[in-house]
N, C-alpha and C positions, 0 to 999 in steps of 0.2 A: 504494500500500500504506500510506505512511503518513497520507494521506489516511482511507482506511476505519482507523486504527490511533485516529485521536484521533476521527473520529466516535463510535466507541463509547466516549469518556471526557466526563466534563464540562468544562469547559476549567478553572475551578479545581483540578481533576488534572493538569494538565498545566505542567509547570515546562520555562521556555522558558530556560533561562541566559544572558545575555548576552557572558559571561567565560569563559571552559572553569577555568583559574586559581582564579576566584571560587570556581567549584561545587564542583571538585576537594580544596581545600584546605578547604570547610564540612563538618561533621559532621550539616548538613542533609539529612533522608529527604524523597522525592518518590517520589509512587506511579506518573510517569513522567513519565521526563524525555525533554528529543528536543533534541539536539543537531545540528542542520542546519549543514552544513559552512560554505553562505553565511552563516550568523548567528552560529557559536559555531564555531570550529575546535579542536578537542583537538588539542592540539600530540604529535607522534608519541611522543614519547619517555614520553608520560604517556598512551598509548593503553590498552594494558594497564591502570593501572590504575585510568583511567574503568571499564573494563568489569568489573574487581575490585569498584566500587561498586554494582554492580546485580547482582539476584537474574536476573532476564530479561534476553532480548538480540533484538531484533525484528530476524531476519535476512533484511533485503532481498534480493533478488537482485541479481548483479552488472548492470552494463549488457552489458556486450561476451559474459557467459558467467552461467549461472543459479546456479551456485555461485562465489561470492565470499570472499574469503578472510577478511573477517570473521568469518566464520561460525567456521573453526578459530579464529580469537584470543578467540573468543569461549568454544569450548571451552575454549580452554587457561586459561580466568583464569575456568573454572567458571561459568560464567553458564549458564542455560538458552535452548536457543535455542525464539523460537517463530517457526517456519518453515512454508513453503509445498511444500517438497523435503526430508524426511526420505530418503526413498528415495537420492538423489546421491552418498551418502557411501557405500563400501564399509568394512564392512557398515553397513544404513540406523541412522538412529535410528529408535527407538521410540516414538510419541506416547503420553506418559505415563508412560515410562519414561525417559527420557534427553531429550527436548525434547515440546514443544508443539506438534503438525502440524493444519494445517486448508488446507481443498483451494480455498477459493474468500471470498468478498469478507465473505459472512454469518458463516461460519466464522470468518475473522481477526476478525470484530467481538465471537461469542460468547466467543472465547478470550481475548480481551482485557476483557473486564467479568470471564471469570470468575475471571484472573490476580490481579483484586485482591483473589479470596474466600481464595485460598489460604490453608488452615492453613499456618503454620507449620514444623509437621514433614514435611509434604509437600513444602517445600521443600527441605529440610536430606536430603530421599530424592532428590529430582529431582538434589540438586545434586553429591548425591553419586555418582551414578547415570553424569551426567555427567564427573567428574572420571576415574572407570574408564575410559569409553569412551574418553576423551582420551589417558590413559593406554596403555591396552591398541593403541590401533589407530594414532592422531596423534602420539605424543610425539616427539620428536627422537631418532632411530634405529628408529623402526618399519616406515618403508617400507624401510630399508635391509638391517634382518633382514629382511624379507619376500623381500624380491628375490634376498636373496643365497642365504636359506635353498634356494632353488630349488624349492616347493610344486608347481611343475607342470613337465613337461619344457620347456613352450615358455612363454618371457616376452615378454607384451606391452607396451609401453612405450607413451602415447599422449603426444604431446607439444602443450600450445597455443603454435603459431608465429607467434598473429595483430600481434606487435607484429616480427619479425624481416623485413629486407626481404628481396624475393625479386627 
C-alpha cells in the first residue's frame, strides 16, 4: 500500500524524516510525509500529536486483523483517514464525507494525487465531519453507553483472543 501510496507522488513530495523529534518540533508543511517505523520511530507519547500534524492519515491495514487501531487514533486527533475498509467501523464511514475510500491499487493512487488538489474548505468539512463521527460513535464512553443502554435484547460481544494462550 504504501508502495502504490508514493508511486502516485513525485519523490520531491515526499518528506522522508530522519528524526521523529526533528519533524515534530519544525513548523515545516510537507504534502507527505511517511514515517516508517524502521527509519523514523515516533516515540508513543508524541503519537497523537504526529497525527494532530496532518490533515490525512493513510490507514494501512493491521497485519494480524484489517482494522488496526491507528485508524481510531487517527480519528480521534481529527485526521482524515484514507482507507481501503470504510465499511469495518460500525457504523461505516463515508467516502467523502468522513474519510477517503478506494477499493483497489489504481484507486489509492487516484486518491492520493487528488489529496493534494484539495481546496481548503473541503478540508476544514472532511475534518470536521470526522471529529463528529469520532465523537458521536468512538469517544471514551461510547461503547459503554451503547452496551449498557441495552438497544437490543440480546448483546453480542466478539472478543480478538489471538495474542491470549490457550
Amino acid at each position: 500500500m504504501l508502495d502504490e501510496a508514493c508511486a502516485a507522488m513525485t519523490p520531491e513530495m515526499i518528506y522522508r524524516p530522519k528524526h521523529a523529534a526533528a519533524w515534530l518540533d519544525s513548523s515545516e508543511t510537507h504534502s507527505f510525509v511517511l514515517c516508517e517505523t524502521q527509519h523514523c520511530k515516533i516515540p508513543q507519547e508524541r503519537w497523537l500529536e504526529a497525527l494532530s500534524k496532518a490533515d490525512f492519515f493513510l490507514a494501512c491495514p493491521g497485519v494480524g486483523m484489517p482494522l488496526c487501531h491507528n485508524l481510531i487514533e487517527a480519528l480521534a486527533a481529527g485526521c482524515i483517514p484514507i482507507l481501503q475498509y470504510a465499511d469495518y467501523l460500525p457504523p461505516p464511514l463515508e467516502d467523502g464525507v468522513n474519510c477517503l475510500a478506494f477499493r483497489d491499487a489504481s484507486g489509492l493512487r487516484r486518491i492520493m494525487v487528488e489529496t493534494c488538489a484539495i481546496h481548503s474548505d473541503m478540508i476544514v468539512k472532511l475534518r470536521s465531519n470526522v471529529r463528529a463521527y469520532y465523537s458521536e460513535f468512538l469517544a471514551p464512553g461510547c461503547f459503554a453507553r451503547k452496551l449498557l443502554n441495552g438497544l437490543s435484547l440480546e448483546t453480542v460481544l466478539m472478543m480478538n483472543s489471538y495474542r491470549v494462550p490457550r
